[in-house]
DRENSEKE-508371 format. One line per 2 residues: number of its first residue (from 0); their letters; for each residue z negated, x negated, y of C-alpha. Coordinates in steps of 0.05 Angstrom, whole numbers. Layout:
// residues N
NUM> a> Z X Y; ...
***
This chain:
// residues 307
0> xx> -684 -2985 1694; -751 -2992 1733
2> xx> -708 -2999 1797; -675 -2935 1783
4> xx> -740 -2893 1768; -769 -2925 1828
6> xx> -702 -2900 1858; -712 -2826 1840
8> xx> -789 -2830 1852; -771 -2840 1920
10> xx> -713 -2796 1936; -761 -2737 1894
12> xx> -821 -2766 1953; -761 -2743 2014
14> xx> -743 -2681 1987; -814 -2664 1983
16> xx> -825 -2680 2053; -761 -2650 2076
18> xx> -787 -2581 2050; -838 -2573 2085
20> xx> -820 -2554 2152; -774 -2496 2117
22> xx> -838 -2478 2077; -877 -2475 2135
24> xx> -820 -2439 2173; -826 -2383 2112
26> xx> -894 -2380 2122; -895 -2378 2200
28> xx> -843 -2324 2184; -885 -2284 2134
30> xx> -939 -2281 2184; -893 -2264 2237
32> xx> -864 -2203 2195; -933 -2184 2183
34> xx> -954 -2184 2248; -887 -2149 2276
36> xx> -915 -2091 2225; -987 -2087 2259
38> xx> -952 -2087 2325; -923 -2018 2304
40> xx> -986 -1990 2302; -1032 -2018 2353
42> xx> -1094 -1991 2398; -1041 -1987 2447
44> xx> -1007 -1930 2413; -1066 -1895 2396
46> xx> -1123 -1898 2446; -1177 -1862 2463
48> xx> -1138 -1843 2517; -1096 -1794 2478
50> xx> -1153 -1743 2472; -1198 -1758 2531
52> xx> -1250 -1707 2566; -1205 -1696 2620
54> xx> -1166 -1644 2561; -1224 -1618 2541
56> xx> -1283 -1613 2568; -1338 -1564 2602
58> xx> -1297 -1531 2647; -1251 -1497 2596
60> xx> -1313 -1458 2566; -1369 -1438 2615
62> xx> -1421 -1397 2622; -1380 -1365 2686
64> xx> -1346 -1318 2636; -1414 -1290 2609
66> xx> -1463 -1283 2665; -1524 -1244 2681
68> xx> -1497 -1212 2735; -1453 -1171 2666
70> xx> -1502 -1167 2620; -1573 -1161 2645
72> xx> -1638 -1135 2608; -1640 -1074 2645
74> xx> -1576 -1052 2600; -1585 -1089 2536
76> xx> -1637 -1049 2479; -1687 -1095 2436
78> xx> -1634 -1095 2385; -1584 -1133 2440
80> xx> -1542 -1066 2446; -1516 -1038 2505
82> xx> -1554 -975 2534; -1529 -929 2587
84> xx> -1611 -920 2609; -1683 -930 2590
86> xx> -1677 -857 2559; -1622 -874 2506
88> xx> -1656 -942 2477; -1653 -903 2411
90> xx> -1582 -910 2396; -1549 -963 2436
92> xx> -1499 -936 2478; -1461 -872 2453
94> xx> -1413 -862 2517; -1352 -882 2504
96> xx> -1324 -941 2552; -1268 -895 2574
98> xx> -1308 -836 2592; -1294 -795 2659
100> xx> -1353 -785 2685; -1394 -835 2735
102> xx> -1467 -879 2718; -1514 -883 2750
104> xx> -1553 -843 2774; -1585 -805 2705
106> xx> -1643 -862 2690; -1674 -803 2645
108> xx> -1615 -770 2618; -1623 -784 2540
110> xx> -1550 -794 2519; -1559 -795 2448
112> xx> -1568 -730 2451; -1508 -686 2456
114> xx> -1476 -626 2424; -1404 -633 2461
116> xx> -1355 -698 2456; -1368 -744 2520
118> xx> -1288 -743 2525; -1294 -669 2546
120> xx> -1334 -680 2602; -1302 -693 2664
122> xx> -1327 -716 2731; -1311 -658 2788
124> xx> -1311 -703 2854; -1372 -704 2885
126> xx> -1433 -747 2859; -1502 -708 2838
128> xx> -1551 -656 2884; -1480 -666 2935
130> xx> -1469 -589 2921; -1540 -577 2941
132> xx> -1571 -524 2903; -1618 -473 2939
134> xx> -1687 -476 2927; -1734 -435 2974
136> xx> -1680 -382 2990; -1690 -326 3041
138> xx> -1678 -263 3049; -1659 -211 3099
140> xx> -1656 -135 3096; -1587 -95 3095
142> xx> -1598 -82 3184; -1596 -151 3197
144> xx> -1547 -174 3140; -1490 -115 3171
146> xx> -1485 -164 3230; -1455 -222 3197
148> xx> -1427 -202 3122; -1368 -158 3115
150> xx> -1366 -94 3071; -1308 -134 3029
152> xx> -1348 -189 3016; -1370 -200 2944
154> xx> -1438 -209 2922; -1476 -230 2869
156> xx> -1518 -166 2854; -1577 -174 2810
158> xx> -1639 -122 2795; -1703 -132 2765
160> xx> -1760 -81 2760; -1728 -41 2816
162> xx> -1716 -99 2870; -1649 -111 2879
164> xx> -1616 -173 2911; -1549 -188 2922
166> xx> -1528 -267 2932; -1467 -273 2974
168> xx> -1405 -316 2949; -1386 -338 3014
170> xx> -1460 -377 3006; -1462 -389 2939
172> xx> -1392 -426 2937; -1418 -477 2973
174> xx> -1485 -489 2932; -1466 -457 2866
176> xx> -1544 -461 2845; -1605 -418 2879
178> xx> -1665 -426 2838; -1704 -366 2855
180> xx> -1762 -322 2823; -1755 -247 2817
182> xx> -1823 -221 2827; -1863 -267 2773
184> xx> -1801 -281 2737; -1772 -352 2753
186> xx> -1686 -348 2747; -1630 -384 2764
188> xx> -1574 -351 2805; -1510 -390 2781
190> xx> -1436 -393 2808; -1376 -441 2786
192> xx> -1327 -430 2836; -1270 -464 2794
194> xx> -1273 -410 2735; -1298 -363 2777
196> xx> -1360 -340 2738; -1425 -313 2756
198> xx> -1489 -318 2716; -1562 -302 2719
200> xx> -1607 -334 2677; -1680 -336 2658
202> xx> -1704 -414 2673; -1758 -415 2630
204> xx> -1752 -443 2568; -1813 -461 2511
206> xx> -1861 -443 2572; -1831 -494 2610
208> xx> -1805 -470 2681; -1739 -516 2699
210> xx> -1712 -523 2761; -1633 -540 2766
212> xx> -1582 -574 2804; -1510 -595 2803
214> xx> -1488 -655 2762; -1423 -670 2800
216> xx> -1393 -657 2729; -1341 -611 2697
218> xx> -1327 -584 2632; -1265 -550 2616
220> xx> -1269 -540 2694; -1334 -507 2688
222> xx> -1402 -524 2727; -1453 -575 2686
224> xx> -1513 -558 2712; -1578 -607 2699
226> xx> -1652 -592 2696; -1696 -640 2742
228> xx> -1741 -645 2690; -1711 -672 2636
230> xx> -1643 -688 2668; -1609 -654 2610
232> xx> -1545 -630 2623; -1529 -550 2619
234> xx> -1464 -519 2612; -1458 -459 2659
236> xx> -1404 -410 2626; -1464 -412 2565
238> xx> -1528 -429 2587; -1535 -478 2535
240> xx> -1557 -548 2537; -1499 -600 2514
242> xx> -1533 -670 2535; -1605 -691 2537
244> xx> -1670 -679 2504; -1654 -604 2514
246> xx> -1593 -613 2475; -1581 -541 2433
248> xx> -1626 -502 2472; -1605 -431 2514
250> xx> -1614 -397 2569; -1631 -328 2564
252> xx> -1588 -294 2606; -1597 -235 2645
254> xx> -1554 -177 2670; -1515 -187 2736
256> xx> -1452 -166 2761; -1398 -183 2822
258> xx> -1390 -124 2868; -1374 -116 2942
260> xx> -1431 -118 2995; -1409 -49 3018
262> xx> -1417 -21 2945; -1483 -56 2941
264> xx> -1519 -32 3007; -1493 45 2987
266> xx> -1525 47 2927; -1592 -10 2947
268> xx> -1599 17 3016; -1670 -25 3014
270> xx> -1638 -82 2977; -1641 -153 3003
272> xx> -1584 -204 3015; -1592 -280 3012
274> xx> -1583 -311 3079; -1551 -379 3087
276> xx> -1608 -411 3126; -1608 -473 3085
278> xx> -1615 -525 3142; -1551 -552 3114
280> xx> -1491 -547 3157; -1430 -518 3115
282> xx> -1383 -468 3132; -1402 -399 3110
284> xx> -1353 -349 3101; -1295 -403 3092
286> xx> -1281 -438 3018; -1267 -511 3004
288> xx> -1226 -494 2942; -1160 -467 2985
290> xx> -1119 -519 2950; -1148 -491 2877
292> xx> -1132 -417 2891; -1073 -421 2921
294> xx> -1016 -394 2870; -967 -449 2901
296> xx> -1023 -502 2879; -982 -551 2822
298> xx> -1051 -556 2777; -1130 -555 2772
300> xx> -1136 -623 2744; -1196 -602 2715
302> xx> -1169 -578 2652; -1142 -618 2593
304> xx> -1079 -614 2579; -1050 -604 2653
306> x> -997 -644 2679
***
């Protein structure tokens, strides 16, 4: 009986020892499996290398795409809004960005003053002063004038407190301004060779004498005239201020007519004629504007609307 417990004792002892190795072998495996499921996701698959500052880094945003040279603080207000000039600080910038008509040069033209839509305004071709206005015409009596202006021609004829002048279109198509003074009184002599209108006006205005000058603008193709001083800008068909400080004020206009030279020196016999001795060279007595009178000529492209 001993014999046979000592019998089982020991076979009990091998088995023991004979389970080990597959004990350990289910361990070892455990730990294998368990390390097979860390090697699915390991710093290999997800580095630092996936999102790395070659992807995304300083070059992608810069300060290239805002510089000074864009934006400077000659165009931006205390408030950080844009301003076409110094003069229009009070409003930001009220020009539209599509608008038709060139800046610079107007440093004192205050834009948030207008009376017209800026989309109506249209740039004519030529930048400002490049029709040159006349300032200190001269004049010549009808002898000297018969040697060099046609009966035909028309004039500008304009009287005031019995003198009588008469402003030749052949001059006046090529400066479209003469700023002038009839006796005491100072007036501006005005042409728009596009519409084709004459005006005189008076260029005083709340005791202020203005002098004028050609914007390089159109509206509705008709001359924008501005004032030196207070660049505001004036439409000529009205006499009326539609941009600037002057915004809403008038010219007074004054009574003038379009008649032929001949008609003029029969009935002013001591009248006077503005000769084109302007220093400038231009050629009197021809018109740039062929193209724009001629009845073949497809469209102005200086009104809205044309094709």
């Amino acid at each position: 009986m001993n014999e046979r417990r000592l019998w089982v004792l020991l076979v009990f002892m091998i088995g023991l020892v004979g389970c080990k190795p597959v004990a350990d072998t289910l361990s070892e495996g455990n730990e294998t499996t368990a390390h097979s499921d860390t090697d699915a996701i390991t710093t290999d698959d997800v580095t630092t290398e996936a999102i790395t500052t070659d992807d995304v880094t300083t070059d992608a945003i810069t300060t290239d795409a805002i510089t000074t040279d864009d934006v400077t603080t000659d165009d931006v207000t205390p408030e950080g809004t844009l301003s076409p000039n110094a003069a229009s600080l009070g409003c930001g910038n009220p020009l539209p960005e599509d608008r038709r008509f060139p800046l610079p040069p107007w440093p004192n033209t205050n834009f948030c003053l207008h009376s017209v839509p800026y989309e109506e305004i249209l740039y004519g071709g030529v930048p400002k002063d490049r029709i040159a206005s006349i300032d200190a015409p001269i004049f010549q009596p009808i002898a000297e004038v018969d040697l060099w202006l046609a009966d035909e021609e028309p004039v500008i004829f304009f009287e005031l407190a019995g003198e009588a002048r008469a402003y030749p279109l052949q001059v006046l198509v090529w400066h479209e301004i003469v700023n002038d003074l009839a006796g005491t009184q100072p007036i501006a002599v005005t042409y728009c060779p596009l519409c084709n209108s004459a005006l005189v006006f008076e260029r005083t205005v709340n005791g202020e004498v203005l002098d004028f000058g050609t914007s390089g603008n159109l509206r509705q193709a008709d001359l924008i005239m501005y004032d030196r001083q207070t660049e505001s800008w004036w439409q000529q068909f009205t006499g009326e201020a539609i941009v600037g400080d002057m915004t809403g004020q008038r010219l007074s206009l004054l009574p003038s007519s379009i008649i032929s030279y001949g008609d003029f020196k029969a009935q002013f016999p001591e009248g006077r004629v503005l000769f084109p001795d302007t220093g400038l060279e231009r050629a009197y007595g021809e018109t740039p504007y062929i193209n724009y009178d001629s009845l073949v000529n497809p469209g102005t492209r200086y009104l809205d609307g044309e094709p």
